[in-house]
VEXLO-729018 format. One line per field, with one value per residue (C-alpha): residue number from 0; residue in one letter; x, y, z negated. Coordinates in nm, 2 decimals. Layout:
<pts>
num <- NUM; ... .
residuo <- A; ... .
X <- X; ... .
Y <- Y; ... .
Z <- Z; ... .
</pts>
This chain:
<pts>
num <- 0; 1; 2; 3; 4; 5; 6; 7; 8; 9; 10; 11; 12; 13; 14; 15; 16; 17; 18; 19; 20; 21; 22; 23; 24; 25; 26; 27; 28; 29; 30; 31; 32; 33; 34; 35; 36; 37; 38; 39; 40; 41; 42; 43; 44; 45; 46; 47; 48; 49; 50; 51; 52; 53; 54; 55; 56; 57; 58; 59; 60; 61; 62; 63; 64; 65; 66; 67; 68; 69; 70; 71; 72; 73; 74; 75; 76; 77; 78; 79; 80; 81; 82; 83; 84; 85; 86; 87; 88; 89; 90; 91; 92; 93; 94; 95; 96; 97; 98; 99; 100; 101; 102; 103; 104; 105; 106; 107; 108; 109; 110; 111; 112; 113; 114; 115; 116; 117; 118; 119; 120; 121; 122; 123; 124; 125; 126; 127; 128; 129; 130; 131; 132; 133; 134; 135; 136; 137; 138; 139; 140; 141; 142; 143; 144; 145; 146; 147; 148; 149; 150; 151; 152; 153; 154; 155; 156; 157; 158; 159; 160; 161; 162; 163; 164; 165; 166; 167; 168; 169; 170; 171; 172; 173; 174; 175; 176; 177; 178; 179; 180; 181; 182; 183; 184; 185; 186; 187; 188; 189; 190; 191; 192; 193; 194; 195; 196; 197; 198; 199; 200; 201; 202; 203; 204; 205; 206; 207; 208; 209; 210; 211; 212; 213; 214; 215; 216; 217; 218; 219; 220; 221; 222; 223; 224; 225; 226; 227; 228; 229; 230; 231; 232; 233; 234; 235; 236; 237; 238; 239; 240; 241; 242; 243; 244; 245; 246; 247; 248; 249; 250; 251; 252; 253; 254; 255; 256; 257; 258; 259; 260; 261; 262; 263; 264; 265; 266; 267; 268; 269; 270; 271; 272; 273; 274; 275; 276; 277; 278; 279; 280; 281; 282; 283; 284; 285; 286; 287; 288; 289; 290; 291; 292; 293; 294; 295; 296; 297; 298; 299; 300; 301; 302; 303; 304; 305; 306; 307; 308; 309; 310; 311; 312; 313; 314; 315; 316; 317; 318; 319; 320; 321; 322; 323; 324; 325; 326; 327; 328; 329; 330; 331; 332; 333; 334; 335; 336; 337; 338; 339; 340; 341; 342; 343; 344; 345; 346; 347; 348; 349; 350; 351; 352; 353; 354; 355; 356; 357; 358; 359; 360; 361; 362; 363; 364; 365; 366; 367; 368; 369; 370; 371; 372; 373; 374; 375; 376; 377; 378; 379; 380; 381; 382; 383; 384; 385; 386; 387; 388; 389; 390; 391; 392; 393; 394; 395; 396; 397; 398; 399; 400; 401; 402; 403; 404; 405; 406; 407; 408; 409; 410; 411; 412; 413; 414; 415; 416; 417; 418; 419; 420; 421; 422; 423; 424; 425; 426; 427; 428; 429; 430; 431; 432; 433; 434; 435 .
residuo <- X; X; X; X; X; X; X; X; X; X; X; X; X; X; X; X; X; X; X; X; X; X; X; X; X; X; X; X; X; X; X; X; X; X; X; X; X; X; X; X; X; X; X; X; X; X; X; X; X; X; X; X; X; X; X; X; X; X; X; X; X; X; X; X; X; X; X; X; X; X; X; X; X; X; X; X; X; X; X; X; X; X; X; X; X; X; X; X; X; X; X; X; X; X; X; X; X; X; X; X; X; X; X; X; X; X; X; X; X; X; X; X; X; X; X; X; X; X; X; X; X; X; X; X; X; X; X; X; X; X; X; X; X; X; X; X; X; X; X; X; X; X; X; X; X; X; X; X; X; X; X; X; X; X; X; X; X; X; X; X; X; X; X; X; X; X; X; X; X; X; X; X; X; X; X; X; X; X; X; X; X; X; X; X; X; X; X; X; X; X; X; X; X; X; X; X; X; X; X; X; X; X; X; X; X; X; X; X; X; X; X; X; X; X; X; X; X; X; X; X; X; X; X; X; X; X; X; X; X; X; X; X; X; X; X; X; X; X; X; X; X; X; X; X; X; X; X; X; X; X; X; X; X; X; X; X; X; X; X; X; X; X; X; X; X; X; X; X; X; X; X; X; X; X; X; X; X; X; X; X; X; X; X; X; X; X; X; X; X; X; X; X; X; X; X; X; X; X; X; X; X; X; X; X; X; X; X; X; X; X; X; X; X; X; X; X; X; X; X; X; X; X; X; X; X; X; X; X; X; X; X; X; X; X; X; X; X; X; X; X; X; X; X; X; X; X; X; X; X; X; X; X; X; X; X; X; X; X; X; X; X; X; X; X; X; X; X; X; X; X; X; X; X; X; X; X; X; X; X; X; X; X; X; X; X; X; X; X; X; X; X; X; X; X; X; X; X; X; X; X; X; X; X; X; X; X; X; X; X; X; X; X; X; X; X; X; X; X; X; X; X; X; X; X; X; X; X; X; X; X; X; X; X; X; X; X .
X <- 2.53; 2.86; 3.08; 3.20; 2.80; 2.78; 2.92; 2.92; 3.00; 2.64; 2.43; 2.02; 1.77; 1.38; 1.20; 0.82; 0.72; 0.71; 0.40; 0.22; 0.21; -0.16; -0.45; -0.72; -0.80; -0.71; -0.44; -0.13; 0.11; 0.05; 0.21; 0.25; 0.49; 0.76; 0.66; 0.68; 1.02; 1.14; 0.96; 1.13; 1.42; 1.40; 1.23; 1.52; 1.78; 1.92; 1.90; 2.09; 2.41; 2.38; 2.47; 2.15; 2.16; 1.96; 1.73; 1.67; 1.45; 1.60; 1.66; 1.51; 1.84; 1.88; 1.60; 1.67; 1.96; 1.74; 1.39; 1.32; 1.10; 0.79; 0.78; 0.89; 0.65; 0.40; 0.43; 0.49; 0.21; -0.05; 0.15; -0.02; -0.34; -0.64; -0.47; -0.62; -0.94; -1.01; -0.95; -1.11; -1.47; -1.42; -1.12; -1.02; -0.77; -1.03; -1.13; -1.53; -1.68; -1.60; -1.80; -1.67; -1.86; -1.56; -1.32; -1.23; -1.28; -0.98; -0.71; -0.49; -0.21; -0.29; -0.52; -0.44; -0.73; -0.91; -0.91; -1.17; -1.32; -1.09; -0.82; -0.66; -0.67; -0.50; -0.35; -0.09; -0.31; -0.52; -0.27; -0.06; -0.24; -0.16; -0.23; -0.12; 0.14; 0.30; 0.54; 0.69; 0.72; 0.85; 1.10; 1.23; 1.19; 1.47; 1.68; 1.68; 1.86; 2.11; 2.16; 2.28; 2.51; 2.66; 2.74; 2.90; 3.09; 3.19; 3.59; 3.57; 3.28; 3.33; 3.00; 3.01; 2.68; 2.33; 1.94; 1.66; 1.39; 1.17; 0.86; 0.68; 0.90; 1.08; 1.19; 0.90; 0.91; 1.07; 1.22; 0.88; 0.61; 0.55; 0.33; 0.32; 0.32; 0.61; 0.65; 1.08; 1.30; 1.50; 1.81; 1.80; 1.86; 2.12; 2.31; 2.35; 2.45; 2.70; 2.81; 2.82; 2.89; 3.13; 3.27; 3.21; 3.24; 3.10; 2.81; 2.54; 2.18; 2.08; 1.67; 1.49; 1.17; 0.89; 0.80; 1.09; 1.22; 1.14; 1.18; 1.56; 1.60; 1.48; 1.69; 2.02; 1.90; 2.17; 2.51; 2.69; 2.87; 2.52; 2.50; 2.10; 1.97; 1.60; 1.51; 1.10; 0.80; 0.72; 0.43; 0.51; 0.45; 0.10; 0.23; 0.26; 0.45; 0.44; 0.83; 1.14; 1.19; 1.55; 1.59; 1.54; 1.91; 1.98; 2.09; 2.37; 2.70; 2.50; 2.36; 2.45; 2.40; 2.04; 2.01; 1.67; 1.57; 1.25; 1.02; 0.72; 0.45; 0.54; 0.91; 1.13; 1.48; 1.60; 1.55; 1.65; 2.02; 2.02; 1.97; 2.21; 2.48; 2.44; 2.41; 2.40; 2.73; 2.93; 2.83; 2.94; 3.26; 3.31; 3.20; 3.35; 3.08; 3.27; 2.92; 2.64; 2.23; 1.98; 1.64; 1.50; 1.15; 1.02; 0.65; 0.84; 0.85; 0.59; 0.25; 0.30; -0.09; 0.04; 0.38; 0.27; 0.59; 0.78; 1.10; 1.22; 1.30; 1.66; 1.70; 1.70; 1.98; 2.19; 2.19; 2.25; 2.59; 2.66; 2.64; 2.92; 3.11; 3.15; 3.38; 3.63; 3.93; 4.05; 3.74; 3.53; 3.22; 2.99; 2.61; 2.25; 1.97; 1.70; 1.30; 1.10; 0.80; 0.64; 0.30; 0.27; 0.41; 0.50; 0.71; 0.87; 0.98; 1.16; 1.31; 1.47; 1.56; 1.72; 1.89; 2.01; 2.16; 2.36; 2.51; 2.61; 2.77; 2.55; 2.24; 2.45; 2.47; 2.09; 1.81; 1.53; 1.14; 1.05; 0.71; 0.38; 0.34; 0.02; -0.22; -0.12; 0.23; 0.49; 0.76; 0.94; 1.19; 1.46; 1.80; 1.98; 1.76; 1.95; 1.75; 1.61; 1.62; 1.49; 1.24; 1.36; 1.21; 1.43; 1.69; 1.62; 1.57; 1.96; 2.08; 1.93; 2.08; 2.41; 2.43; 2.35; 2.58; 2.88; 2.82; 2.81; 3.13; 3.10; 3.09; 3.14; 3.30; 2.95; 2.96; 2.70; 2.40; 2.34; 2.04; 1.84; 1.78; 1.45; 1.17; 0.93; 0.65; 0.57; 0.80; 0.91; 0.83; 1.10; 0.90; 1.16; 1.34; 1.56; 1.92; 2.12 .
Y <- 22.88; 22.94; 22.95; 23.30; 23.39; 23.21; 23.41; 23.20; 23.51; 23.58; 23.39; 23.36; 23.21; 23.11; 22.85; 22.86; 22.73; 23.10; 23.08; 22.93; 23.25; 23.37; 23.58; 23.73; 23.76; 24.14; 24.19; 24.32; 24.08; 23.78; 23.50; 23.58; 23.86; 23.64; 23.41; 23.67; 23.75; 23.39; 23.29; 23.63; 23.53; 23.24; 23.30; 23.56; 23.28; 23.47; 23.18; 22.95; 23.23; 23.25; 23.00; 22.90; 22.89; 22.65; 22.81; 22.72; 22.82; 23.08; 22.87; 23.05; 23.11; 23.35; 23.51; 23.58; 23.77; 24.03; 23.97; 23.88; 23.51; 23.65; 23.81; 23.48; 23.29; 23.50; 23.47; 23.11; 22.99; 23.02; 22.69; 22.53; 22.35; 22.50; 22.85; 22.96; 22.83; 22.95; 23.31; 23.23; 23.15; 23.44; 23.52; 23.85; 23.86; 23.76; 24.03; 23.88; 23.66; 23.58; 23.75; 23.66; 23.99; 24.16; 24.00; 24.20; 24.16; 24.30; 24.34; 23.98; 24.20; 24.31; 23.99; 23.69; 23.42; 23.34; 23.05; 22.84; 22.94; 23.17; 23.08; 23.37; 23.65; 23.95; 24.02; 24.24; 24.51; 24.55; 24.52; 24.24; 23.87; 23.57; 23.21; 22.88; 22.82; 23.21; 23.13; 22.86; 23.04; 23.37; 23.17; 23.08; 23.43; 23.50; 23.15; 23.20; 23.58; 23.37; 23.13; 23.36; 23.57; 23.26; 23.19; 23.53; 23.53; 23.16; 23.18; 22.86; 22.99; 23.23; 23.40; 23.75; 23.96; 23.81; 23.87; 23.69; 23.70; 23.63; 23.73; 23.83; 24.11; 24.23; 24.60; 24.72; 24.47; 24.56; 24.40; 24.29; 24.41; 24.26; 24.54; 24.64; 24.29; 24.22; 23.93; 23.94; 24.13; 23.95; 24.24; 24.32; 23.93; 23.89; 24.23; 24.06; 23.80; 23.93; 24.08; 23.83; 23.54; 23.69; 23.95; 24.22; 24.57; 24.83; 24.71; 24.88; 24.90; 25.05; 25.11; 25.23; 25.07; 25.38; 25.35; 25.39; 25.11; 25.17; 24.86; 24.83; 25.19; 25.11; 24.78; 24.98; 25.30; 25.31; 25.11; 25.27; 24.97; 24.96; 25.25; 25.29; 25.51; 25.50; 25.69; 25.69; 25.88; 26.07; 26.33; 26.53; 26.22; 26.11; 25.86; 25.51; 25.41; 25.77; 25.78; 25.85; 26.20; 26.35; 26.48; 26.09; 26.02; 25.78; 25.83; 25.77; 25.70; 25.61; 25.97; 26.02; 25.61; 25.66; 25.87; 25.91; 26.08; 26.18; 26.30; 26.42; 26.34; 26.11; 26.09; 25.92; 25.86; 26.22; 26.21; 25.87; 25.97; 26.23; 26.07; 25.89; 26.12; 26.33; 26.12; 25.78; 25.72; 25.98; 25.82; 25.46; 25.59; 25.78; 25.44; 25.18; 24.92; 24.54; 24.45; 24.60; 24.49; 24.64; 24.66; 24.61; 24.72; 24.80; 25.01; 25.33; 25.18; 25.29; 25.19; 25.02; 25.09; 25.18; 25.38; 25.61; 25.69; 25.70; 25.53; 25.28; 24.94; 25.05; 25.31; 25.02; 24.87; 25.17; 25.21; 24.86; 24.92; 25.22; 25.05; 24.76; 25.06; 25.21; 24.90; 25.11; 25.04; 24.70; 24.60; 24.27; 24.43; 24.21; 24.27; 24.11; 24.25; 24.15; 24.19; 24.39; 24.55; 24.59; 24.53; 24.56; 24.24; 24.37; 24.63; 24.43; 24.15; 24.40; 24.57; 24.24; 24.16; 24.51; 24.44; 24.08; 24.21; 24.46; 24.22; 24.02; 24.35; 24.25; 24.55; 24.78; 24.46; 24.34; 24.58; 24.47; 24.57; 24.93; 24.94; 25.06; 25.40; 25.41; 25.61; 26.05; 25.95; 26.18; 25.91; 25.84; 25.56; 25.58; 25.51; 25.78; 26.11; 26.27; 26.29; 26.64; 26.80; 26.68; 26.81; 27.16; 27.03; 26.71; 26.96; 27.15; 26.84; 26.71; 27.03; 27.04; 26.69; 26.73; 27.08; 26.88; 26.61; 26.83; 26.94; 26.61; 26.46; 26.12; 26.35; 26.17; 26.41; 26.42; 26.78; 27.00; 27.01; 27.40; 27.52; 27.56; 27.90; 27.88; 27.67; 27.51; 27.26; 27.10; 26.83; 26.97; 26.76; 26.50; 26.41; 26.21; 26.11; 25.74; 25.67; 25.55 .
Z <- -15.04; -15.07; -15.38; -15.35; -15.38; -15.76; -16.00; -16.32; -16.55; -16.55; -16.81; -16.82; -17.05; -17.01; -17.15; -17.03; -17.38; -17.46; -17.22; -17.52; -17.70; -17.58; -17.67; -17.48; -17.14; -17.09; -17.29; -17.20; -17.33; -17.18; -17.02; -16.69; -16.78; -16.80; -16.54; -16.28; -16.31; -16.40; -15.99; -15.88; -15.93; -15.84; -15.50; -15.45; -15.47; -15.75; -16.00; -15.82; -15.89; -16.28; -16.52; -16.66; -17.04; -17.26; -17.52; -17.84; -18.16; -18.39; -18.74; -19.06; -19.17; -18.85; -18.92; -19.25; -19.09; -19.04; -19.22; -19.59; -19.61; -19.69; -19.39; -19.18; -19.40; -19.27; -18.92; -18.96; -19.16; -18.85; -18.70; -19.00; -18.92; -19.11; -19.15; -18.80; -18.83; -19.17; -18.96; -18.69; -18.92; -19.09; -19.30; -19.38; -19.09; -18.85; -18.57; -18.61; -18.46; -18.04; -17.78; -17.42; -17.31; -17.50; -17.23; -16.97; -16.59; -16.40; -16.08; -16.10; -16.14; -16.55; -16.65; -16.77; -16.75; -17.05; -17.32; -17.30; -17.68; -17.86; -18.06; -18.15; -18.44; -18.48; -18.84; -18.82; -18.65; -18.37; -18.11; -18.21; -18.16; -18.30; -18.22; -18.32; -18.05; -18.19; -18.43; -18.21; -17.93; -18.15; -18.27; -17.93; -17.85; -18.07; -18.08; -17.69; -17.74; -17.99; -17.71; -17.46; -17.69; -17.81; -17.44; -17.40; -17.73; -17.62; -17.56; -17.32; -17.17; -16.84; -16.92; -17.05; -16.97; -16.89; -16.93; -17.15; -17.00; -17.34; -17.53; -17.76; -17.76; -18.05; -18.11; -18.31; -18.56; -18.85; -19.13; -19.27; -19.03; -18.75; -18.50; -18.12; -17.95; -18.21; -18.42; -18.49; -18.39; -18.11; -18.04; -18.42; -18.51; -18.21; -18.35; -18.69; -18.58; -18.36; -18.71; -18.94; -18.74; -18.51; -18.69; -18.44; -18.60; -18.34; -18.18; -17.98; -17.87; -17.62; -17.57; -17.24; -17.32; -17.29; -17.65; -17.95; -18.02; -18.41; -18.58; -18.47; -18.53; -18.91; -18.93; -18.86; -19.03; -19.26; -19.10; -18.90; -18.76; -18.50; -18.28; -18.16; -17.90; -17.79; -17.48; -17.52; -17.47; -17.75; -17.67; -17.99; -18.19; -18.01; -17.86; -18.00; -18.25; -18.35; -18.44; -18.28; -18.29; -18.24; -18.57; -18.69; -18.72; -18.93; -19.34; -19.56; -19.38; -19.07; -18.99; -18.61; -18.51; -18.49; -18.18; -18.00; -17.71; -17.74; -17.37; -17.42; -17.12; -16.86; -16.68; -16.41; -16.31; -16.35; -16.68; -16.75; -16.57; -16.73; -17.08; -16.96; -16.86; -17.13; -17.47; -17.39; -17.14; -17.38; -17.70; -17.59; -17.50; -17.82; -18.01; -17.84; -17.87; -17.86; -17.78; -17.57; -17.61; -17.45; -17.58; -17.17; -17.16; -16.80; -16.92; -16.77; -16.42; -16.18; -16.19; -16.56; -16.70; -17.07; -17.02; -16.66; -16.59; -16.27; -16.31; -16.03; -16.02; -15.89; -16.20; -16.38; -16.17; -16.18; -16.54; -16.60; -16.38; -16.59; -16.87; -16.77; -16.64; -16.97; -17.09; -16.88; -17.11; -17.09; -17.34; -17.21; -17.05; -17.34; -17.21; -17.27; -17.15; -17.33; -17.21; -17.41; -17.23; -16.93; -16.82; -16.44; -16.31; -15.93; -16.14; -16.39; -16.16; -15.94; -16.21; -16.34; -16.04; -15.96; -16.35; -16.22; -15.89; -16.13; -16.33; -16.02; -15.88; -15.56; -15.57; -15.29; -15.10; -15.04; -15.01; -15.23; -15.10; -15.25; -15.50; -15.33; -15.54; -15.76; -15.61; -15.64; -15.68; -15.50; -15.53; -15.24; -15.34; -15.05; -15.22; -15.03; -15.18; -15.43; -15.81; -15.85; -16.20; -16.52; -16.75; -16.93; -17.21; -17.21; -17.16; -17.48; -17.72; -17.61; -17.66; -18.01; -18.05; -17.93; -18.10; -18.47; -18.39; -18.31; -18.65; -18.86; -18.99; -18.78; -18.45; -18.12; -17.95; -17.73; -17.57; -17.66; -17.38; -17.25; -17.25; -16.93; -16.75; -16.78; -17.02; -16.85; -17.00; -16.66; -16.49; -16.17; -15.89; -15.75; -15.47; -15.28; -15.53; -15.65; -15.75; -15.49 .
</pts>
């Protein structure tokens, strides 16, 4: 391979002791997640052209950056020996007792095979597990995010944008709940530190994952030196976490740097670009971020069994480009993409790689093979059909929000969305239909 192919400005960080972090056969956070794209990658050639970054745990002191010690405490007490079997035989966090008929049978792509005798618990809720190998491998969640955008921030260091390919994930946690498959909050953690540490003073997140990213929208609720936008499904608040509506803007001095996007039913790249093009892409230029993260779940991609959405692999890729485009005005294009979810592993591990090929300004150059569509889908994922239109209702619920935030005193300058002609309830067919 030649040199001109390596482009050392691109960092990555995996460490497969994150694999440790395990519960049932069935669920959807599991292992394999990250392994999928990790052997993507590298069966694409495309980790031989990034500098690979060392990971590391997050100390407690980082993680006090963003969560109080009686949270951290929690999480961390289950390394303890004793503290998981005294759950496991029947402590009030304890699920009950094991039943391997409870373990699901299913398709290689969504299982992950089971533990010999069970060895997990789940007590902060019934979706979030725990086992003993958790807090070690939540901490490197996190420390491996730090890694990264210490790399990037580095001044010797040629590296400034990168992905993490971690887990558990991080954006529902909060500052002292952990919930949704989240133990810490990875981008919240790395934001504060870009703060305090680096003294950055505009820095933004940036969330596609299908649900709101809630916990970092809570974190940064009220400082207005972190711009959040969550684009989510929201199905009038049925859908999970519940939150994330766009009249949920933030408080205090910080009202307008809580921005969500809100889509209720299931959606695909038109209304992704057009998230994009109408609130995300003109609030980063009106803000200026020094720094960008980006809460990168892939449960909207096709065939993910918990988001059902329709966004491609190569949406993700274009708006990772958009994204480095908006540095536009001389600022360094600072970017870390960092996993959240995604739970169909065919889906994820193109999207990464269609998120990789961005940063390496290659995607236009190497086709990458297109997703089977899940079964009823119209998609049609040739990269030269133009996107149809969006959902009026997506419409509607950015025109309300850019209509309120014209009127607050920290307005971006965001223009105001129109109306559409005509309100509609169903999304409109985009048959053949992917970003070129």
């Amino acid at each position: 391979m030649s040199s001109a192919s390596i482009d050392k400005r691109i960092g990555y960080v995996f460490d497969s002791l994150m694999e440790a972090h395990r519960g049932g056969m069935g669920h959807p956070e599991r292992p394999s997640r990250i392994r999928s794209i990790h052997q993507r990658l590298g069966e694409r050639g495309l980790l031989e052209r990034v500098k690979n970054v060392a990971g590391r745990p997050a100390t407690d002191e980082e993680l006090f950056l963003v969560h109080p010690q009686v949270h951290v405490d929690r999480v961390m007490q289950f390394e303890e020996e004793g503290v998981l079997k005294s759950a496991l035989d029947g402590g009030e966090d304890s699920e009950g007792p094991y039943n391997p008929s409870t373990e699901d049978e299913g398709e290689e792509n969504y299982v992950v095979t089971a533990r010999p005798e069970k060895s997990y618990i789940f007590p902060f809720g019934a979706d979030t597990y725990v086992c003993k190998e958790s807090p070690m491998a939540a901490k490197l969640s996190a420390g491996c995010v730090l890694s990264l955008i210490e790399e990037i921030m580095d001044e010797d260091s040629p590296v400034d944008r990168g992905f993490a390919c971690v887990r558990p994930p991080g954006h529902h946690a909060t500052t002292s709940e952990a919930m949704g498959f989240c133990l810490f909050n990875n981008v919240a953690i790395a934001a504060e530190a870009l703060r305090q540490r680096y003294g950055l003073q505009r820095v933004a997140v940036v969330d596609w994952d299908v649900h709101h990213g809630n916990g970092t929208c809570e974190i940064f609720a009220e400082d207005p030196t972190v711009l959040v936008i969550s684009i989510h499904r929201f199905d009038g608040s049925l859908y999970y976490p519940g939150t994330g509506n766009w009249t949920e803007m933030g408080s205090g001095d910080a009202v307008g740097y809580n921005l969500n996007v809100p889509i209720d039913g299931t959606y695909g790249d038109e209304e992704m670009q057009f998230a994009f093009d109408k609130l995300v892409l003109p609030a980063l230029s009106s803000f200026r971020p020094e720094f960008i993260l980006v809460s990168c779940g892939f449960d909207a991609c096709v065939n993910d069994p918990l988001g059902e959405c329709e966004v491609t692999p190569q949406c993700y890729g274009s708006l990772t480009r958009q994204l480095l485009a908006s540095f536009d005005d001389g600022r360094p294009a600072r970017v870390a993409l960092v996993l959240e979810g995604g739970y169909n592993l065919d889906s994820i591990a193109a999207s990464a790689e269609e998120c990789v090929r961005a940063l390496l300004e290659t995607g236009e150059a190497e086709e990458t093979e297109p997703l089977e569509a899940m079964e009823g889908s119209s998609l049609n994922r040739l990269r030269s059909v133009p996107l149809g239109e969006p959902k009026s209702s997506l419409i509607r619920t950015l025109h309300n929000l850019t209509s309120c935030l014209s009127a607050l005193p920290t307005n971006m300058n965001i223009p105001v969305v129109p109306l559409p002609r005509r309100v509609s309830n169903e999304k409109p067919s985009f048959g053949a239909s992917a970003l070129s």
